[in-house]
C-alpha positions in Angstrom: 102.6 116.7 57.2 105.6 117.5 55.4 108.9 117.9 58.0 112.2 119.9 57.3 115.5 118.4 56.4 118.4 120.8 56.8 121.7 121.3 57.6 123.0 121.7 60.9 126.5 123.9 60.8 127.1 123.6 64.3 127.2 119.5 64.2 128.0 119.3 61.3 125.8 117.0 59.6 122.3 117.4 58.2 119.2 117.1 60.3 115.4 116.3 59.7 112.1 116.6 61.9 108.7 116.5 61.7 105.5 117.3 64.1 103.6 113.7 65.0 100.6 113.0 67.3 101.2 114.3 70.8 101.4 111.5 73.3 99.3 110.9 76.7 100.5 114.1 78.4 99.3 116.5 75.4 102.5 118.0 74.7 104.3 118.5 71.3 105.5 115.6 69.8 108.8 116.5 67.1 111.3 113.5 67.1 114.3 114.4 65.1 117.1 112.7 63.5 121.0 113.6 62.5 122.4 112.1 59.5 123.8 112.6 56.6 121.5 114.5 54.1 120.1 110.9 52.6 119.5 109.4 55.8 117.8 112.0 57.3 115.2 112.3 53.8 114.8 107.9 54.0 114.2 108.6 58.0 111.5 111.5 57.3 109.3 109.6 54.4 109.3 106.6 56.8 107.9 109.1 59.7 105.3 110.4 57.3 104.0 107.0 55.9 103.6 106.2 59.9 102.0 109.5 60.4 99.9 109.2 57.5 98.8 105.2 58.1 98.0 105.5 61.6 100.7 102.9 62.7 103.4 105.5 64.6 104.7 104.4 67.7 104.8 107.4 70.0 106.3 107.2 73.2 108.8 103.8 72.7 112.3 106.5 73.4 110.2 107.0 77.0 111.5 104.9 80.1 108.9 102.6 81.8 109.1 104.8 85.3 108.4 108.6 82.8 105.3 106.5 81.4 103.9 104.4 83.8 103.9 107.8 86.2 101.9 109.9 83.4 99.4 107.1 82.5 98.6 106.2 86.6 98.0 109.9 86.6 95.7 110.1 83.8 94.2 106.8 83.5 93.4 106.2 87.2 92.7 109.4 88.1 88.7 108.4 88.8 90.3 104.8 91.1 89.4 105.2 94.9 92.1 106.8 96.9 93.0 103.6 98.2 93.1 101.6 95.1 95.6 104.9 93.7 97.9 104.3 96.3 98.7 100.5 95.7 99.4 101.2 92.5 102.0 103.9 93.5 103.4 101.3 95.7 103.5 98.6 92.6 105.2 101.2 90.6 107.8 102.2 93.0 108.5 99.3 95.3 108.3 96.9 92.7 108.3 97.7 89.1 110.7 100.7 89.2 113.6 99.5 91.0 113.8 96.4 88.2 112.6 97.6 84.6 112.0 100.9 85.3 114.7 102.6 83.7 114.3 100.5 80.4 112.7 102.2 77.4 109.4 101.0 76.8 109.9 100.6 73.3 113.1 98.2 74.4 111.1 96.0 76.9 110.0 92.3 75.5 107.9 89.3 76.9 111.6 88.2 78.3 112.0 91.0 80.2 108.6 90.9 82.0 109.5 87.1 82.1 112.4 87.9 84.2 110.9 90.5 86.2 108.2 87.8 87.7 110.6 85.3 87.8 112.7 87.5 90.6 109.3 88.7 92.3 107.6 85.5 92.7 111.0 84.5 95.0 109.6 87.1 97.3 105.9 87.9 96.2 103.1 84.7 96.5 101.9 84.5 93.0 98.4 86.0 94.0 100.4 88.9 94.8 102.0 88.5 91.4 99.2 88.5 89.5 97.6 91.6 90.6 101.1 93.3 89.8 101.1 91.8 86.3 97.2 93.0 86.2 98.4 96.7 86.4 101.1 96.5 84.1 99.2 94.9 81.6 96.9 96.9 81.3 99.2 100.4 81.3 100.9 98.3 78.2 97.7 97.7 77.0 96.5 101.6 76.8 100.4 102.5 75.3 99.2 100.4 72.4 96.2 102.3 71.9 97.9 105.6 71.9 100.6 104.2 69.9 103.3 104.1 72.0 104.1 100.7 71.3 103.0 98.1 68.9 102.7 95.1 71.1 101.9 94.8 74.4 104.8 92.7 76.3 103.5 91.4 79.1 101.3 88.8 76.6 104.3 87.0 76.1 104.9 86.2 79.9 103.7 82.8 81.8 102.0 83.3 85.0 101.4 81.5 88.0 98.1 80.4 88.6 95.7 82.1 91.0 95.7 80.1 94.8 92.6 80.1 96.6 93.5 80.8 100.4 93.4 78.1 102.6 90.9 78.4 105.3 92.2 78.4 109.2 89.4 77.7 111.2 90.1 78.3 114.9 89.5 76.0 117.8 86.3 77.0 120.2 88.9 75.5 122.9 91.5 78.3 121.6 89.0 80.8 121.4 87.8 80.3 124.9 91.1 80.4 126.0 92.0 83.6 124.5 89.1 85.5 124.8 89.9 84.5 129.0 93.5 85.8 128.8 92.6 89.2 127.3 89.2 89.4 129.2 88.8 93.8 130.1 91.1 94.7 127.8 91.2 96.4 123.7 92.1 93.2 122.2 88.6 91.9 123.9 86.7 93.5 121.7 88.6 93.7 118.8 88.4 89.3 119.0 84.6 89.4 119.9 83.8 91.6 116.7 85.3 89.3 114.4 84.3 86.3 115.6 80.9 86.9 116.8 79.5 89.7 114.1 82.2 88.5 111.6 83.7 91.4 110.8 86.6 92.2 108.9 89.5 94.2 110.2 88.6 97.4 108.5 85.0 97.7 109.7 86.1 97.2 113.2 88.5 100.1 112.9 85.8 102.0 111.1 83.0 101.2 113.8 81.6 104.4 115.8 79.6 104.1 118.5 76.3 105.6 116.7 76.8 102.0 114.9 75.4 100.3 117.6 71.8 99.8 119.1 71.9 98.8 122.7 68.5 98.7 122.9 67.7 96.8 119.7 71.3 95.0 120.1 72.5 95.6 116.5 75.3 96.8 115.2 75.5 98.5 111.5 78.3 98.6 109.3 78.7 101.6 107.3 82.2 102.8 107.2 85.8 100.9 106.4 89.1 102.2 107.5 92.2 101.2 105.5 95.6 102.5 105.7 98.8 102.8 103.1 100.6 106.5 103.8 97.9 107.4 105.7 94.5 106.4 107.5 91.6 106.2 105.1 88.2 106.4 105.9 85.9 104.8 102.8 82.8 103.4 101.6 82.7 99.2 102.3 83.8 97.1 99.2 80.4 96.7 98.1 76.8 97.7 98.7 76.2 94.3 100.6 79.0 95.1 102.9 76.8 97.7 104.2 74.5 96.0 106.7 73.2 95.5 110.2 73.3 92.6 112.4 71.8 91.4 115.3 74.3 90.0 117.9 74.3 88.1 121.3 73.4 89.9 124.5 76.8 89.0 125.8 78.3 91.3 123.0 77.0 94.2 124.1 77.3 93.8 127.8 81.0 93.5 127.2 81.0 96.4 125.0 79.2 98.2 128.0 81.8 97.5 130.2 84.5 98.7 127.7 83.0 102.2 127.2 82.7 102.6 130.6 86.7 101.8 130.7 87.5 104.6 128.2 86.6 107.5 130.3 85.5 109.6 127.6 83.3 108.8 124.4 85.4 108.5 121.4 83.9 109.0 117.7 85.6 105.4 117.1 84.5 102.3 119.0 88.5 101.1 118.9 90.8 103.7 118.4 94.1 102.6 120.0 95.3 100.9 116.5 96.3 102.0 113.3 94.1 99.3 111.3 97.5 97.9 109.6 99.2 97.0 113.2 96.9 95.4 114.8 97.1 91.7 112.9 100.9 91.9 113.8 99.9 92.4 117.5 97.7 89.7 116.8 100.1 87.4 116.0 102.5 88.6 118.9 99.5 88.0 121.3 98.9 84.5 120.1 102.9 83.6 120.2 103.4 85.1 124.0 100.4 82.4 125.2 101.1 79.4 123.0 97.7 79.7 121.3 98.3 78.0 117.3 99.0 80.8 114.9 96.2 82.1 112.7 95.3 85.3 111.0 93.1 88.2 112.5 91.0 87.2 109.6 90.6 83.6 110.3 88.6 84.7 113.0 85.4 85.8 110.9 86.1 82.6 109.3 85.3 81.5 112.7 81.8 83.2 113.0 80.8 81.9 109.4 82.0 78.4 109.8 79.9 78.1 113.8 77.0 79.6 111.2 77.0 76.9 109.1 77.5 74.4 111.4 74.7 75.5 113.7 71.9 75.0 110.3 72.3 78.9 109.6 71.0 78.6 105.7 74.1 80.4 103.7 72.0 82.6 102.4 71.7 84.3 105.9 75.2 83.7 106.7 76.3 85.6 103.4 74.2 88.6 104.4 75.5 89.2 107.6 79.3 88.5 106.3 78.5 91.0 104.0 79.4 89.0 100.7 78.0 90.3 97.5 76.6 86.9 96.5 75.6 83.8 98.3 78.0 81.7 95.7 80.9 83.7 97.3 80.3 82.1 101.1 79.4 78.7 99.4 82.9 78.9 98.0 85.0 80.0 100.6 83.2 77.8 103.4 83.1 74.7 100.8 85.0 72.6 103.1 82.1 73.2 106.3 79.5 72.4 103.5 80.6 69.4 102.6 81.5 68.2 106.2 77.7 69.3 106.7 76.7 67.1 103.5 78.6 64.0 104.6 76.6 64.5 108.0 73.5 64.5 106.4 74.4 61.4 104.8 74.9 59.8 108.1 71.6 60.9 109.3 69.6 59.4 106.3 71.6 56.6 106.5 70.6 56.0 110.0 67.1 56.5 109.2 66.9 54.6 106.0 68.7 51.4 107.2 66.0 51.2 109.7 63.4 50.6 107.2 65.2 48.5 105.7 65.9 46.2 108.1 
């Protein structure tokens, strides 16, 4: 425990060290300090009442880009690939370029303050939230391996979380749509999501040993993403996997597709990369005047013509694929209270006949 203090000829002045915990990387840890021969014997006994109490700050000389780089490696080393590669993208699209230089032991709550301050004129505070998610938590696990003392981001104010707004499209838009791009790609793409409900990665990910002509089902069982590069994963959750039954009209136009592609591909819709296709989406909708919504508003679509039609949610969450019935209660609130007041109107209807 005990460090050197000695004289340096060739600067001149004296110099102490001293071996302390190695940080998250493993390596030897043996800050120094130059001073006269006082200073440096004050600046040792300080390091070895730190070293000796447990209360050491490691790593607080080591810029925010050096650390947050060695903990992403070590810390989310077990994340999915996909989940690994949005947090590269937090790290060097938006955190780097701002604090990332600072030391770590040099950033406060005013910093991080700053920093969402500048992101949320860009980022929607959703957005925000995730990225102050992330850091918190790699500031969290530097005070745990005493590299700091206090974790910063604690000190900031954040927005508070949005729920989405629900788009639900027109059956009068649909219809026109689905007449304009009648035999081509885009056909199925829109009849997948707004008949089976499916989100945009599923579609991507659909094969054609997914579907059942005979049995006219279709079963979800791979997702494809994309951020440097297609990936192919598992769904988001176990009740993501599942298979549907679907209209006959769904598969006779799927028939009609295959028979358009010549040869059978592995994938059921391989002409897009699954991040490009809501911007064609939107490009499609703007040539023919048809109201702007997202790709995704289209299984909002299939859920909300569910609900309408009496589907009970629990059925409706199942094929959506949501992991709890609460989940599709929440998101659809709006069709289940439009479904509540119609109710009303019904026993209204029937009671004031009693009555009268």
């Amino acid at each position: 425990m005990a460090g050197t203090v000695t004289y340096r000829e060739s600067r001149k002045c004296w110099q102490a060290s001293i071996d302390m915990p190695k940080g998250l990387d493993g390596k030897r840890n043996r800050p120094t300090f130059y001073g006269t021969k006082t200073q440096c014997e004050e600046w040792l006994i300080e390091k070895q009442y730190e070293k000796q109490n447990s209360i050491y700050v490691a790593g607080k000389d080591a810029t925010l880009e050096s650390y947050l780089k060695e903990w992403h490696k070590i810390y989310n080393k077990t994340k999915a690939e996909t989940t690994q590669q949005l947090y590269d993208m937090y790290i060097k699209v938006h955190i780097v370029p701002a604090i990332g230089k600072m030391k770590i032991g040099k950033i406060t709550g005013l910093h991080i303050q700053q920093f969402y301050n500048e992101k949320l004129k860009t980022l929607s505070g959703n957005t925000l939230l995730k990225i102050h998610s992330f850091l918190s938590r790699s500031f969290k696990d530097a005070v745990k391996n005493r590299y700091l003392k206090d974790n910063p981001c604690d000190a900031a104010r954040l927005p508070k979380k949005v729920k989405p707004t629900q788009t639900v499209f027109k059956e009068s838009d649909l219809i026109k749509l689905l007449t304009i791009v009648r035999g081509t790609v885009d056909e199925i793409y829109i009849i997948l999501a707004s008949s089976a409900g499916l989100r945009r990665g599923e579609i991507c990910g659909l094969q054609w040993d997914n579907i059942d002509f005979e049995k006219r089902t279709i079963t979800v069982s791979k997702t494809i993403t994309r951020f440097s590069t297609n990936i192919e994963k598992e769904p988001k959750n176990e009740t993501s996997k599942r298979t549907i039954i679907l209209p006959k009209i769904v598969f006779d136009r799927l028939k009609v597709y295959r028979g358009t592609l010549g040869i059978h591909y592995k994938y059921v819709l391989p002409q897009y990369k699954p991040q490009s296709y809501s911007s064609h989406f939107k490009e499609l909708l703007e040539k023919h005047g048809i109201p702007h919504i997202r790709f995704h508003d289209l299984r909002h679509f299939n859920a909300t013509i569910m609900l309408k039609a009496g589907v009970p949610d629990k059925v409706a969450s199942r094929r959506l694929g949501h992991a709890q019935v609460q989940t599709t209660r929440e998101i659809y609130q709006h069709v289940i209270e439009d479904m509540d007041s119609a109710a009303s109107d019904i026993i209204e209807k029937e009671i004031s006949k009693a009555i009268k």
